[in-house]
N, C-alpha and C positions, 0 to 999 in steps of 0.2 A: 373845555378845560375846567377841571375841577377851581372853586375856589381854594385861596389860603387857609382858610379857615379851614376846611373838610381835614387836610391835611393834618392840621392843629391838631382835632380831635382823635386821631389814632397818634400822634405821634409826639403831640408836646411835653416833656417833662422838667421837673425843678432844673437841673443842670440842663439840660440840650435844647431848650425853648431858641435859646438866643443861637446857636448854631444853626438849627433848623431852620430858625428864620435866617439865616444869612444862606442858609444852601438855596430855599424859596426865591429870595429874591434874586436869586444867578440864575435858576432854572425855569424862570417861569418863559421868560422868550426864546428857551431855547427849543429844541427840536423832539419828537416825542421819544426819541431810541434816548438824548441826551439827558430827557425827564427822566425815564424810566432806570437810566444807572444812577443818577441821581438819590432817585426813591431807596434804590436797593443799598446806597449809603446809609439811610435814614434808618430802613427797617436795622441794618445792623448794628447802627448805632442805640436803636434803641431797646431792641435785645440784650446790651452791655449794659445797660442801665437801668431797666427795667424789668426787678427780679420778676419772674414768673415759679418760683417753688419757695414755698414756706418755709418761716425760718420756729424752732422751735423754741416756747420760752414759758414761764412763769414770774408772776412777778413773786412769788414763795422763795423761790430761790435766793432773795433778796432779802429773808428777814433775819439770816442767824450771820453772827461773826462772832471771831474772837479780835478783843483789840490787839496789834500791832503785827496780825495775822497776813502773810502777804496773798493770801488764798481770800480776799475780801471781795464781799457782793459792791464794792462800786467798779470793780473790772468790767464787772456783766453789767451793770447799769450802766453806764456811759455807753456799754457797744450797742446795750437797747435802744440808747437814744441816738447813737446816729443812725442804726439799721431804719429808725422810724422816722428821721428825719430823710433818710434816700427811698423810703416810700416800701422798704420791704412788708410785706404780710408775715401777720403771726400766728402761729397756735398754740393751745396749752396743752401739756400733758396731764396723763393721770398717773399716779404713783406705780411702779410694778406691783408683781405679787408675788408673795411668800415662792413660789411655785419656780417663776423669773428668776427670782438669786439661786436658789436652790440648783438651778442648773451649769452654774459655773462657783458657787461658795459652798463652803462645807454651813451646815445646823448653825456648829457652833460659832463662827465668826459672825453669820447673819443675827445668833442670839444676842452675842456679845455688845452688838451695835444696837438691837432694840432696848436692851437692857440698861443701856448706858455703863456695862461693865468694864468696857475696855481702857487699856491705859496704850498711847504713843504718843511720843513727843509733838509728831508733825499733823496729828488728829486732835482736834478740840474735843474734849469731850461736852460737847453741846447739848443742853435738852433737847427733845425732839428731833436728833440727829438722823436715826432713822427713816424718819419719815420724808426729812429732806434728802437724804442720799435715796431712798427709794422711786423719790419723785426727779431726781435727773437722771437715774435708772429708765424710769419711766418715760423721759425725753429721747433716750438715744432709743428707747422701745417706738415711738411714736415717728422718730426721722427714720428709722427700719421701714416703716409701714408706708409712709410718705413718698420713699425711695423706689418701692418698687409701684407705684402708680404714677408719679409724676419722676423719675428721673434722678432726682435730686433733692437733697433737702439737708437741713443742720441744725445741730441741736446747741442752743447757746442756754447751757442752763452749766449749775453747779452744786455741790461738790462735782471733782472731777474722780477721774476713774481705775487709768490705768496702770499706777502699783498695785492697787490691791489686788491680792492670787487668792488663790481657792480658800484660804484659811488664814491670814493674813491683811488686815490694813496698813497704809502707811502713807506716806509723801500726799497729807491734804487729799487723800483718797479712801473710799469706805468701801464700796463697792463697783467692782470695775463696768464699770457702763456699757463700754463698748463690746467688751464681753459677752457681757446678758445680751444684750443685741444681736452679735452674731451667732451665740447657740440658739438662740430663737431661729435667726435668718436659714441655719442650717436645717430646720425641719423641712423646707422649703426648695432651698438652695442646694446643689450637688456642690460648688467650691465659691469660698469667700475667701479674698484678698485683704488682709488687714493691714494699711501704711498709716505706720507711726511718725509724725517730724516733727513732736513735740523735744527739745533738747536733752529732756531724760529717758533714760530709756525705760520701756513699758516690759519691766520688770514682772507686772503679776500679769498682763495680756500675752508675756511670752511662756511664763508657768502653765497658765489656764490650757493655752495649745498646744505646749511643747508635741510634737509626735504626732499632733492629727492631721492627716494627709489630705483631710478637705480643708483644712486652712494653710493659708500663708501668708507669715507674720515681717513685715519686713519693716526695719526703724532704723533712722538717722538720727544720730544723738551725740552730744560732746563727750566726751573721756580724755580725764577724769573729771566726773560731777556725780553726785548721787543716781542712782542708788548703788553706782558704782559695779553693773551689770553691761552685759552687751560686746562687751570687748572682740565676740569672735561671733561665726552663724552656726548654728547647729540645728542640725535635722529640718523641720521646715520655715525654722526662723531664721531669719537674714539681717543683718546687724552690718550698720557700716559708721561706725565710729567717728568721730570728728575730733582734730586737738584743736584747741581755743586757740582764736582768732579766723578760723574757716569763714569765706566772705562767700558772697553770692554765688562769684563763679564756679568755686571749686564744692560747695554743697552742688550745684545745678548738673555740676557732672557725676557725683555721687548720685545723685537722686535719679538721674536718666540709666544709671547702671542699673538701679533696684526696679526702675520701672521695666526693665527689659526684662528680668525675671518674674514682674507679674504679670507683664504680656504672654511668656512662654506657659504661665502657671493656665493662661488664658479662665479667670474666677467667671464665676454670673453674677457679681456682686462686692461693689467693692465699700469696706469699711474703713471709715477714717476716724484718726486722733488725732485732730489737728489742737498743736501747740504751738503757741508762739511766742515761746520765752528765746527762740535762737536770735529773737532781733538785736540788731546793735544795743539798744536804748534799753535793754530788761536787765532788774538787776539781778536776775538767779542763775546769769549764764555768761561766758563770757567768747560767743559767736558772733558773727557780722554780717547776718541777716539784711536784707534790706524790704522792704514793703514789698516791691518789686519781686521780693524772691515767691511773694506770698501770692501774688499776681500767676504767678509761672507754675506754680504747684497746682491751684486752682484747676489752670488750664489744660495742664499735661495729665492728669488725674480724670478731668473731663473729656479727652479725647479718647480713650478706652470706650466712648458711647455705650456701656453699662448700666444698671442703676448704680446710685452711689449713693453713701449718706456719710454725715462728717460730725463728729461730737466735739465739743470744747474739752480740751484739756489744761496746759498752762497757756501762760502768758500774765506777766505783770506789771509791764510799763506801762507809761501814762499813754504810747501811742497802740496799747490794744487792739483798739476801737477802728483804726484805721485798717491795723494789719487785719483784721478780722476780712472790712467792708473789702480789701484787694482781694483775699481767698475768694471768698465769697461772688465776687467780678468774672474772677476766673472760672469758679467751679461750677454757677447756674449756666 
């Protein structure tokens, strides 16, 4: 019989030590068939808690703000530190290329943002804004790449992405991320699934698509909220609306409708906008989200057994950081 300790060493973690040990000390006199379900608890257990795909980040992303901005680098900082405190691994990206945006933005929007020329209300015009939107560009480029080797992977970087359309920024968005990621993915790919649940809808991710038959765009979103799109599905984007106050259950069943139609769509690849401003506790939305919901999305997204990658979009509340670490449970 193996010692405790052997055990330890494949399988002890910050949370599950003390679990583990109390399953050890049940199972050690028991029987080897009653060891062996035992074990296959433990392996499961620590498959939930024990990410195995990288999570994608910069600490760059972190250095520009505008004061009283709700699109602030301490969203992403806090969720850094608890991804690092449950032990996840990190990478960094490198910025896109002129090349990358060009594929889903026209010249002059891409120049406008190098140039610092652009004026919108909900875009700071920030020095080196560019660079920074290039380089979470370059994060959802890197969970693309991540995804199709290891399964799974997420990009927790910012700016976010998906208002901006082809010629156009807006909504704390420069250049659509997810986007550039999946016209990449498609040199590659014959069909990508794109699922939006961030609470606004992805207004320039559904422009960028409209009409291409190797994507499918499908988003869960409140109405009425900015950008005040989404209302109906057309052609191969699928839009399923929410009026505020929509709580767990009744998104869970919207959400299992959309997921039937990316089943049927049957993708090789599935791209995510994961937003989580729907939670109870944010203040740019007025849905009833619950962590839980974020636990179920995770999971039901990772049973398609595809590759998968997930980019940061909203989310503002001070409990981010948790709803992040639930998706995340779910989705590895």
């Amino acid at each position: 019989m193996e010692e405790p300790h052997l055990f330890f060493s494949h399988f002890d973690t910050e949370n599950g030590s003390l679990i583990i040990s109390t399953i050890l000390q049940e199972i050690l006199p028991c029987s080897m068939s009653e060891r062996s379900m035992a074990l296959q608890v433990i392996l499961k257990y620590s498959k939930r808690n024990l990410p195995i795909m990288k999570v994608v980040f910069s600490p760059r992303c972190l250095e520009f703000r505008e004061p009283g901005h709700p699109e602030s680098p301490e969203r992403v900082k806090h969720a850094h530190k608890l991804l690092v405190q449950k032990r996840y691994e990190f990478t960094e990206p490198s910025p896109c290329t002129e090349e990358d945006l060009l594929r889903v933005h026209t010249r002059e929007l891409m120049e406008s943002v190098q140039e610092n020329s652009f004026f919108n209300f909900d875009c700071p015009n920030i020095p080196h804004i560019y660079d920074y939107a290039r380089l979470s560009a370059g994060g959802a480029l890197l969970a693309l790449d991540l995804s199709i080797s290891d399964e799974g992977s997420f990009s927790l970087m910012r700016p976010p992405g998906h208002h901006a359309s082809r010629s156009r920024l807006g909504g704390f968005c420069y250049f659509n991320n997810i986007a550039i990621a999946v016209a990449k993915a498609l040199e590659t790919c014959e069909k990508v699934a794109v699922i939006d649940f961030d609470c606004h809808h992805g207004n320039g991710t559904q422009a960028i698509f409209m009409g291409n038959e190797r994507v499918l765009y499908v988003s869960w979103h409140q109405v009425p909220l900015y950008p005040g799109t989404g209302h109906e599905s057309k052609s191969n984007c699928l839009n399923y609306p929410m009026r505020p106050g929509t709580d767990h259950e009744a998104f869970m069943r919207l959400f299992e409708r959309g997921l039937e139609e990316v089943e049927t769509f049957n993708p090789d690849l599935i791209a995510v906008s994961a937003g989580f401003d729907g939670y109870i506790g944010d203040p740019l939305s007025m849905l009833r989200f619950e962590k839980r919901t974020y636990l179920e999305i995770g999971e039901k997204i990772k049973s398609f057994d595809i590759p998968r990658f997930a980019v940061l979009e909203g989310g503002y509340g001070v409990e981010l950081p948790e709803c992040i670490l639930e998706f995340l449970q779910g989705f590895f």
